[in-house]
C-alpha positions as CSV (number, residue, x, y, z in Angstrom):
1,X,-9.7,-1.4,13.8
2,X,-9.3,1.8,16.6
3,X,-11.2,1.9,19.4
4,X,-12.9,4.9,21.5
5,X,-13.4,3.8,25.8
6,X,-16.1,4.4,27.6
7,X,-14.9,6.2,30.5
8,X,-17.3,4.9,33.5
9,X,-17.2,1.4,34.5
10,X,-19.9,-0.9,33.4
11,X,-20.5,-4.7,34.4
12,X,-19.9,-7.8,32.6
13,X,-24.0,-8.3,32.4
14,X,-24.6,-5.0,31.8
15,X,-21.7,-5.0,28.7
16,X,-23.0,-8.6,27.2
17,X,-26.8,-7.1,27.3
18,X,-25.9,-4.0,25.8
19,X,-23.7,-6.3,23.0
20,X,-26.8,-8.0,22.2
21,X,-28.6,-4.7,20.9
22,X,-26.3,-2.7,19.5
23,X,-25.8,-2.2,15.8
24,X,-21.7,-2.0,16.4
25,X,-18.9,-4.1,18.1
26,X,-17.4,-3.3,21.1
27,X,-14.4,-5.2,23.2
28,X,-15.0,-5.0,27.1
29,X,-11.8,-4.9,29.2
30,X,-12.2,-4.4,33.3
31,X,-15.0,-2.7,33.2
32,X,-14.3,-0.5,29.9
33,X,-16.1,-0.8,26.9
34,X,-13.9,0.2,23.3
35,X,-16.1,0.8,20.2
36,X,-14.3,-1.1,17.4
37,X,-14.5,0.5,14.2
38,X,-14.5,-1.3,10.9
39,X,-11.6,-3.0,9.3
40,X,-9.6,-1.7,6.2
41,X,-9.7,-3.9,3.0
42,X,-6.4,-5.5,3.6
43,X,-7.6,-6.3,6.8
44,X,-10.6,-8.3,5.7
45,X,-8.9,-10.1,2.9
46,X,-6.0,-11.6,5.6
47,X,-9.2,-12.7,8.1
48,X,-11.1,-14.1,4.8
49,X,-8.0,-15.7,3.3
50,X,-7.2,-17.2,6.8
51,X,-10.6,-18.8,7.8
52,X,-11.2,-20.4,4.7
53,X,-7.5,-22.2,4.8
54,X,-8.5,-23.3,8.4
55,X,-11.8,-24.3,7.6
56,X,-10.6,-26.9,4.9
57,X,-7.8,-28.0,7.2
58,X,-9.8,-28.8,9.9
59,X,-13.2,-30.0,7.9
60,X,-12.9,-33.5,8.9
61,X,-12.2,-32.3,12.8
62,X,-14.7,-31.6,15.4
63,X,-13.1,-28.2,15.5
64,X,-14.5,-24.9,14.4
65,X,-13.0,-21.7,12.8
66,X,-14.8,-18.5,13.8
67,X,-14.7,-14.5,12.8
68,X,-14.4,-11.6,14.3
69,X,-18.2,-11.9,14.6
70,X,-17.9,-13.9,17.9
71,X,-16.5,-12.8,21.4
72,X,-13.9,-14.7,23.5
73,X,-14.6,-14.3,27.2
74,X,-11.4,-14.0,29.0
75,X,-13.1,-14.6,32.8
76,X,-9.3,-14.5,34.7
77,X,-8.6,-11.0,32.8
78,X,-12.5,-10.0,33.0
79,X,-12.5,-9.5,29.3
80,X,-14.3,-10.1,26.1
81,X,-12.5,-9.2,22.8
82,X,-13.6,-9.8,19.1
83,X,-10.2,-11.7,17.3
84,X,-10.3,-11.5,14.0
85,X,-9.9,-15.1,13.8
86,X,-10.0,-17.8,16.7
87,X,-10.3,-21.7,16.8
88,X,-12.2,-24.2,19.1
89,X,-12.3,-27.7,19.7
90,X,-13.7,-28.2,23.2
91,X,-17.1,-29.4,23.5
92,X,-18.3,-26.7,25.7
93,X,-18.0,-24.2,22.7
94,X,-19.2,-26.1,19.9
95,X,-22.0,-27.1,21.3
96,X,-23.3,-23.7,22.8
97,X,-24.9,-21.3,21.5
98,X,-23.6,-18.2,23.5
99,X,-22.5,-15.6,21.8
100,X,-18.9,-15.8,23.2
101,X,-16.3,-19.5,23.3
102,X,-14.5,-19.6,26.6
103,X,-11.8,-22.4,25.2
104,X,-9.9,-21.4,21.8
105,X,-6.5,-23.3,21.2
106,X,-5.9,-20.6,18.5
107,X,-6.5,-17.1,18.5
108,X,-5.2,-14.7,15.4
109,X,-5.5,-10.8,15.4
110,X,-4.9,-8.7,11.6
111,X,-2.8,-6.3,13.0
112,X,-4.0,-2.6,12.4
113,X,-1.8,0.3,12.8
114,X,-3.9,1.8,15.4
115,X,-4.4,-1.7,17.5
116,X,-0.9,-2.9,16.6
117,X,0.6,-2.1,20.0
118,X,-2.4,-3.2,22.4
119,X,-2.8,-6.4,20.5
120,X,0.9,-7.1,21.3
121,X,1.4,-6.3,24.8
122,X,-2.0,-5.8,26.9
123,X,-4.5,-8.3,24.6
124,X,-2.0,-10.6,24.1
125,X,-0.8,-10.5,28.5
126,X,-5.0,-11.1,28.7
127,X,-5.2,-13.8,26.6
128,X,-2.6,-15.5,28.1
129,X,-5.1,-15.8,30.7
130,X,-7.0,-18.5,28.9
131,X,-5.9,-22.0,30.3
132,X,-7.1,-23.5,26.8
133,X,-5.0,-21.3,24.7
134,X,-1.7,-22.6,22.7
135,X,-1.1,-20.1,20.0
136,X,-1.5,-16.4,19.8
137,X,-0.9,-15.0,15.7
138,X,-0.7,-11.6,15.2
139,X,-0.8,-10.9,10.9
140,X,0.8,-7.6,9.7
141,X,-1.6,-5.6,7.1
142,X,1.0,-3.5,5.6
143,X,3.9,-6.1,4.7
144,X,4.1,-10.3,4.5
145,X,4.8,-11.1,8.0
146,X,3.1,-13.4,10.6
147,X,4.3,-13.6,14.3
148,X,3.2,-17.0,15.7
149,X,3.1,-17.2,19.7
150,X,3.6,-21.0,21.0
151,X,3.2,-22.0,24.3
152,X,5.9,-24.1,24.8
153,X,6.1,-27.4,27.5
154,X,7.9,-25.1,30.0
155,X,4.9,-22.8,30.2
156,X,7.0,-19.6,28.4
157,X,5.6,-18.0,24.8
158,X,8.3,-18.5,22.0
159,X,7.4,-16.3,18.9
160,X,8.4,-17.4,15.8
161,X,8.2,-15.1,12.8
162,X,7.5,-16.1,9.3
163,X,8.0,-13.8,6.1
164,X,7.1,-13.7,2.4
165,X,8.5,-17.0,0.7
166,X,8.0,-19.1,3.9
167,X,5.5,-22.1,5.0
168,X,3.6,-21.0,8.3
169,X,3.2,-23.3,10.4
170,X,0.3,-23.5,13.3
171,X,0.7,-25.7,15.6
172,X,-2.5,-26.1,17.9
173,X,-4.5,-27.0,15.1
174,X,-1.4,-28.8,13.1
175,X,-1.4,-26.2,9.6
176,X,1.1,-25.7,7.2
177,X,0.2,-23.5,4.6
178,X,2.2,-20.9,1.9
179,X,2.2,-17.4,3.6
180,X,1.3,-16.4,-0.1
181,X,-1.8,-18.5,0.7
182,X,-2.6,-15.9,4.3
183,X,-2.1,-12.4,2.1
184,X,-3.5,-14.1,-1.4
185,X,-5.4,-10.9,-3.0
186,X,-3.7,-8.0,-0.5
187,X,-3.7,-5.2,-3.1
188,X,0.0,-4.5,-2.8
189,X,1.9,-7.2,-1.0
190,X,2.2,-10.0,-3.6
Protein backbone atom coordinates (compact mmCIF):
# COMPACT_ATOMS: atom_id res chain seq x y z
CA UNK A 1 0.00 0.00 0.00
CA UNK A 2 1.63 3.88 -0.57
CA UNK A 3 0.33 6.56 1.17
CA UNK A 4 -0.22 10.35 0.18
CA UNK A 5 -0.16 13.03 3.80
CA UNK A 6 -2.32 15.47 4.38
CA UNK A 7 -0.23 18.36 5.04
CA UNK A 8 -2.30 20.42 7.90
CA UNK A 9 -2.74 18.98 11.17
CA UNK A 10 -6.07 17.55 12.01
CA UNK A 11 -7.30 16.01 15.52
CA UNK A 12 -7.73 12.66 16.72
CA UNK A 13 -11.82 13.31 16.75
CA UNK A 14 -11.71 15.13 13.83
CA UNK A 15 -9.51 12.02 11.93
CA UNK A 16 -11.88 9.05 13.62
CA UNK A 17 -15.10 11.13 12.32
CA UNK A 18 -13.90 11.67 9.08
CA UNK A 19 -12.80 7.63 9.06
CA UNK A 20 -16.30 6.87 9.69
CA UNK A 21 -17.54 8.43 6.23
CA UNK A 22 -15.12 8.04 3.97
CA UNK A 23 -15.25 5.46 1.17
CA UNK A 24 -11.12 4.91 1.58
CA UNK A 25 -8.60 3.99 4.44
CA UNK A 26 -6.43 6.27 5.85
CA UNK A 27 -3.65 5.78 8.81
CA UNK A 28 -3.38 8.89 11.21
CA UNK A 29 0.05 9.69 12.65
CA UNK A 30 0.48 13.04 14.93
CA UNK A 31 -1.79 14.81 13.48
CA UNK A 32 -1.25 13.58 9.68
CA UNK A 33 -3.60 11.73 7.87
CA UNK A 34 -1.94 9.15 4.84
CA UNK A 35 -4.42 7.79 2.20
CA UNK A 36 -3.65 4.12 1.95
CA UNK A 37 -4.08 2.72 -1.39
CA UNK A 38 -5.08 -0.71 -2.18
CA UNK A 39 -2.95 -3.81 -1.84
CA UNK A 40 -1.33 -5.84 -4.77
CA UNK A 41 -2.55 -9.49 -5.17
CA UNK A 42 0.45 -10.94 -3.48
CA UNK A 43 -0.30 -8.80 -0.75
CA UNK A 44 -3.82 -9.98 -0.17
CA UNK A 45 -3.09 -13.60 -0.56
CA UNK A 46 -0.21 -13.45 2.47
CA UNK A 47 -3.06 -11.36 4.74
CA UNK A 48 -5.73 -14.09 3.57
CA UNK A 49 -3.41 -17.05 3.99
CA UNK A 50 -2.37 -15.61 7.40
CA UNK A 51 -5.80 -14.96 9.11
CA UNK A 52 -7.28 -18.02 8.27
CA UNK A 53 -4.13 -20.14 9.84
CA UNK A 54 -4.65 -17.89 13.02
CA UNK A 55 -8.19 -18.22 13.09
CA UNK A 56 -8.06 -22.07 13.28
CA UNK A 57 -5.21 -21.96 15.74
CA UNK A 58 -6.81 -19.88 18.06
CA UNK A 59 -10.75 -21.12 17.47
CA UNK A 60 -11.03 -22.68 20.74
CA UNK A 61 -9.33 -19.25 22.48
CA UNK A 62 -11.11 -16.17 23.53
CA UNK A 63 -8.82 -14.44 21.11
CA UNK A 64 -9.62 -12.84 17.89
CA UNK A 65 -7.77 -12.40 14.45
CA UNK A 66 -8.61 -9.19 12.61
CA UNK A 67 -7.80 -7.50 9.03
CA UNK A 68 -6.62 -4.76 7.79
CA UNK A 69 -10.26 -3.63 8.05
CA UNK A 70 -9.79 -2.43 11.71
CA UNK A 71 -7.62 0.42 13.26
CA UNK A 72 -5.17 0.04 16.17
CA UNK A 73 -5.03 3.11 18.26
CA UNK A 74 -1.55 3.76 19.42
CA UNK A 75 -2.65 6.57 22.25
CA UNK A 76 1.32 7.03 23.60
CA UNK A 77 2.46 7.51 19.78
CA UNK A 78 -1.03 9.43 18.96
CA UNK A 79 -1.59 7.09 16.18
CA UNK A 80 -4.08 4.87 14.37
CA UNK A 81 -2.70 2.47 11.64
CA UNK A 82 -4.58 -0.26 9.66
CA UNK A 83 -2.10 -3.73 10.03
CA UNK A 84 -2.69 -5.97 7.71
CA UNK A 85 -3.21 -8.51 10.34
CA UNK A 86 -3.32 -8.05 14.26
CA UNK A 87 -4.43 -10.29 17.25
CA UNK A 88 -6.46 -9.60 20.57
CA UNK A 89 -7.16 -11.39 23.56
CA UNK A 90 -7.96 -8.65 26.18
CA UNK A 91 -11.44 -8.24 27.12
CA UNK A 92 -11.63 -4.58 26.45
CA UNK A 93 -11.34 -5.33 22.63
CA UNK A 94 -13.36 -8.24 22.10
CA UNK A 95 -16.06 -7.10 23.69
CA UNK A 96 -16.27 -3.49 22.04
CA UNK A 97 -17.54 -2.45 19.31
CA UNK A 98 -15.18 0.52 18.36
CA UNK A 99 -13.95 0.61 15.31
CA UNK A 100 -10.26 0.49 16.62
CA UNK A 101 -8.55 -2.45 19.53
CA UNK A 102 -6.20 -0.61 21.90
CA UNK A 103 -4.51 -4.16 23.17
CA UNK A 104 -3.11 -6.50 20.29
CA UNK A 105 -0.37 -9.08 21.49
CA UNK A 106 0.26 -9.57 17.68
CA UNK A 107 0.47 -7.24 15.04
CA UNK A 108 1.70 -8.39 11.23
CA UNK A 109 2.27 -5.86 8.30
CA UNK A 110 2.66 -7.51 4.27
CA UNK A 111 5.42 -5.61 3.44
CA UNK A 112 5.00 -3.42 0.32
CA UNK A 113 7.83 -1.90 -1.55
CA UNK A 114 6.56 1.50 -1.09
CA UNK A 115 5.68 1.02 2.87
CA UNK A 116 8.66 -1.40 3.39
CA UNK A 117 10.84 1.21 5.11
CA UNK A 118 8.21 3.06 7.31
CA UNK A 119 6.75 -0.14 8.51
CA UNK A 120 10.27 -1.05 9.72
CA UNK A 121 11.60 1.83 11.40
CA UNK A 122 8.85 4.61 12.24
CA UNK A 123 5.48 2.12 12.54
CA UNK A 124 7.22 -0.40 14.11
CA UNK A 125 9.24 2.53 16.90
CA UNK A 126 5.16 3.48 17.29
CA UNK A 127 3.89 0.33 17.93
CA UNK A 128 6.38 -0.33 20.37
CA UNK A 129 4.37 2.06 22.15
CA UNK A 130 1.60 -0.39 22.96
CA UNK A 131 2.20 -1.82 26.51
CA UNK A 132 0.05 -4.95 25.31
CA UNK A 133 2.17 -5.79 22.36
CA UNK A 134 4.60 -8.95 22.12
CA UNK A 135 5.30 -9.57 18.52
CA UNK A 136 5.68 -7.31 15.58
CA UNK A 137 5.83 -9.57 11.92
CA UNK A 138 6.66 -7.94 9.04
CA UNK A 139 5.91 -10.57 5.73
CA UNK A 140 8.01 -9.84 2.52
CA UNK A 141 5.65 -9.84 -0.80
CA UNK A 142 8.35 -10.35 -3.28
CA UNK A 143 10.32 -13.41 -1.78
CA UNK A 144 9.55 -16.26 1.26
CA UNK A 145 10.75 -14.43 4.20
CA UNK A 146 9.02 -13.44 7.54
CA UNK A 147 10.86 -11.21 10.17
CA UNK A 148 9.30 -11.99 13.61
CA UNK A 149 9.92 -9.19 16.34
CA UNK A 150 9.78 -10.72 20.12
CA UNK A 151 9.72 -8.80 22.95
CA UNK A 152 11.98 -10.53 25.05
CA UNK A 153 11.92 -10.63 29.26
CA UNK A 154 14.62 -7.89 29.26
CA UNK A 155 12.31 -5.42 27.59
CA UNK A 156 14.68 -5.44 24.09
CA UNK A 157 13.01 -6.60 20.40
CA UNK A 158 15.02 -9.70 19.09
CA UNK A 159 14.05 -10.36 15.38
CA UNK A 160 14.16 -13.63 14.26
CA UNK A 161 13.94 -14.32 10.49
CA UNK A 162 12.44 -17.34 8.95
CA UNK A 163 12.84 -18.39 5.07
CA UNK A 164 11.30 -20.78 2.54
CA UNK A 165 11.66 -24.47 3.96
CA UNK A 166 11.27 -23.24 7.70
CA UNK A 167 8.46 -23.62 10.50
CA UNK A 168 7.49 -19.99 11.78
CA UNK A 169 6.87 -19.81 14.86
CA UNK A 170 4.68 -16.99 16.81
CA UNK A 171 4.97 -16.69 19.95
CA UNK A 172 2.28 -14.38 21.63
CA UNK A 173 -0.41 -16.41 20.34
CA UNK A 174 1.81 -19.91 20.54
CA UNK A 175 1.71 -20.81 16.30
CA UNK A 176 3.77 -22.98 14.43
CA UNK A 177 2.94 -23.28 11.06
CA UNK A 178 4.93 -24.22 7.45
CA UNK A 179 6.07 -20.74 5.90
CA UNK A 180 4.68 -22.59 2.64
CA UNK A 181 1.41 -22.45 4.65
CA UNK A 182 1.87 -18.01 4.99
CA UNK A 183 2.71 -17.56 1.00
CA UNK A 184 0.42 -20.84 -0.16
CA UNK A 185 -1.07 -19.42 -3.68
CA UNK A 186 1.64 -16.32 -4.15
CA UNK A 187 1.81 -16.45 -8.01
CA UNK A 188 5.61 -16.79 -8.12
CA UNK A 189 7.19 -17.69 -4.82
CA UNK A 190 6.33 -21.44 -4.44
Amino acid sequence: MSFSKSSFYISPELYLEGERESPIKHEYRQGHVYAMTGAKKPHIIIAGNLVTLLNNHLRETSSIVLTSDIKVKLEAANCYYYPDVAVTGDEQDTNSTEDFILFPSLVVEVLSPSTASFDRGEKFADYQTLPSLREYALINQSEIRVECFRLNELGSWVCQTYEKGHEVYLASVNFTGKISEIYQKVPGLL
